[in-house]
N, C-alpha and C positions, 0 to 999 in steps of 0.2 A: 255536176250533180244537181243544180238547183233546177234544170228543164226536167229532169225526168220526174223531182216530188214536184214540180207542179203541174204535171199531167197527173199522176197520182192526186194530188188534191183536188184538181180539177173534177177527176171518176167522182169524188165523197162527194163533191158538194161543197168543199170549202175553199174560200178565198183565197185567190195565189199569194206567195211569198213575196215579199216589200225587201228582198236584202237577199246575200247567201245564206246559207246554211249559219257560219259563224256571227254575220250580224243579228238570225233571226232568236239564236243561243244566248245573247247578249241582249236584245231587245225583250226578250222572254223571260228574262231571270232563270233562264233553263240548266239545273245543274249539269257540269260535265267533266269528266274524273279521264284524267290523261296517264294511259299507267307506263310512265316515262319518270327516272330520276331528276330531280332539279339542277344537277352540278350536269347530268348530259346535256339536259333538253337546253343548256346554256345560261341556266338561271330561268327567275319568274318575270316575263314582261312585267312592264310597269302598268300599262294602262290595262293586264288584264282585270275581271271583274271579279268579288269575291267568291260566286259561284263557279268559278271555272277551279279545280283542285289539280295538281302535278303529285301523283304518287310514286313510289317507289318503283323498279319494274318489275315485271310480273314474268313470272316461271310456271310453265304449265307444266309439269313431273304426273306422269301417271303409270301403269305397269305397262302400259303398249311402247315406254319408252326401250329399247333392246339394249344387250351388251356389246362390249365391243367384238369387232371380228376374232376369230381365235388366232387367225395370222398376226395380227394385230396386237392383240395380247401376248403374243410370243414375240414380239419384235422388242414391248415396251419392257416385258420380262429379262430379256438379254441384256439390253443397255443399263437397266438397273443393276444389274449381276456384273457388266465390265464394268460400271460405277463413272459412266457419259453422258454428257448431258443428252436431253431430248428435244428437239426444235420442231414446232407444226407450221405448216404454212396451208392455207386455208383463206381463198382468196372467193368460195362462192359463187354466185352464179358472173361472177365480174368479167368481162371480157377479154382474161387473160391465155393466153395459148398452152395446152398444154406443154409442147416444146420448150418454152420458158419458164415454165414453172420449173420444167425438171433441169432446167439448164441455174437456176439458180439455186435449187436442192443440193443438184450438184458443186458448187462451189462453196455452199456452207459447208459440206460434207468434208471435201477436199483442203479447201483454204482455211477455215475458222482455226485457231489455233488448239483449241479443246476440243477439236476433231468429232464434233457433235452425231448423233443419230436423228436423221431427219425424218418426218411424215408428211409424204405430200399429199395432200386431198386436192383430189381433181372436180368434184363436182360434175357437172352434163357437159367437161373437157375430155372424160375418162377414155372416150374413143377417138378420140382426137390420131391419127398417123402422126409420124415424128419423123424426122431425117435420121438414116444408118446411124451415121457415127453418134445422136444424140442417143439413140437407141441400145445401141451397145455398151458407151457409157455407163449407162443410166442401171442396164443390165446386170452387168459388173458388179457396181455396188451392191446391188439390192442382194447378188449372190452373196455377197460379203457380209449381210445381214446390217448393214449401214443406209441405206437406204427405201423405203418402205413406201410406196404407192397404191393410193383406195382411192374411191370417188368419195365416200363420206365416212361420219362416225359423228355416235350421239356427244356433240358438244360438252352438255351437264356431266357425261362422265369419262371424257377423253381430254378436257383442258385441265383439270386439275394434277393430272399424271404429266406433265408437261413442265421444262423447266424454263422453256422459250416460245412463245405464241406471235407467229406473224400471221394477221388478218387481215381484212380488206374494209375494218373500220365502219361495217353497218352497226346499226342500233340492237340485234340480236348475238351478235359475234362480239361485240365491245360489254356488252351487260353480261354476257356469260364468261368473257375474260376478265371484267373484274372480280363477279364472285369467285373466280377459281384464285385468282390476287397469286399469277404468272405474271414474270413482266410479259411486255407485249408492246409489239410494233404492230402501229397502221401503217397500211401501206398499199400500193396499188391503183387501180385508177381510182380516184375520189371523186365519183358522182353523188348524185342524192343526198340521200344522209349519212353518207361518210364525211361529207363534206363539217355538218351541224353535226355530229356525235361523237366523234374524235378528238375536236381540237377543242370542244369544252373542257372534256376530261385531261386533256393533257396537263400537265405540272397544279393542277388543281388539288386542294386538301381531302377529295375520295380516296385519293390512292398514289400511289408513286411509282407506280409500277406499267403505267402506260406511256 
């Protein structure tokens, strides 16, 4: 980031940058507001400065937000009605195969002792092929009305309906699993900031529930 503002600085007229971005924040006394909760972001460094502020996170809700699908809403209607739980798994753009997602849907579905109703969100997996027999499987249940496969759904108002949330432990998927305060498993590959946003939260005095 710091070549291209100092070409940018360069155009104005004004003297290039002595630091990055962060030291020139610091060198500056330049207010800068992180809208990140403190128990996520892993606590407040020590040496940061008292211009640098860590706020709560931030929820953008406005009416372009949609409802759930109606398939969807008829899935979550039914398992409330047999009185089973609901499991989402919701792994994002993470580098997981659709075939295993649904091969693990499948075995909560099958295995779990409270024979749970699962939703799988597939994300940009959703056309992913699958091998016959995962296929068929997979098929089967969903006729059964046990099984439920979408590419997405508006988080703010599909985790709350949920009595189990497995995620893939980003900073967006993890803040909206606690306000819905579902337990919740991270899980999945742990790149980026699954790595920093998870294991703060975990057995931490926010919640218990992660």
């Amino acid at each position: 980031l710091i070549a291209p503002l100092g070409k940018i600085r360069r155009w104005r007229g004004l003297p290039a940058l002595s630091g990055t971005c962060w030291e020139e924040f610091v060198r500056r006394g330049t207010p800068l507001v992180i809208p990140i909760s403190e128990t996520m972001f892993g606590g407040r460094p020590a040496d940061w400065p008292g211009h640098f502020v860590l706020t709560e996170c931030i929820f953008l809700r406005t009416g372009a937000v949609g409802e759930l699908d109606p398939e969807m809403d008829r899935f979550i209607t039914a398992a409330r009605t047999q009185q089973v739980p609901l499991v989402l798994m919701a792994f994002s753009s993470m580098p997981i195969p659709r075939s295993v997602i649904l091969q693990l849907a499948m075995r909560i579905v099958e295995e779990c002792e409270a024979r749970p109703r699962v939703v799988a969100l597939m994300g940009p997996h959703s056309n992913e092929p699958c091998p016959p027999s995962i296929t068929v499987q997979a098929d089967a249940l969903k006729a059964q009305g046990r099984l439920l496969e979408a590419t997405g759904a508006p988080f703010g108002k599909l985790l709350p309906l949920m009595d189990c949330i497995i995620i893939h432990g980003g900073l967006g998927t993890t803040a909206e699993a606690l306000r819905a305060a579902v337990p919740c498993m991270a899980t999945g590959v742990m790149l980026m900031d699954q790595r920093c946003t998870s294991h703060p939260v975990f057995g931490s005095n926010a919640t218990t529930n992660l």
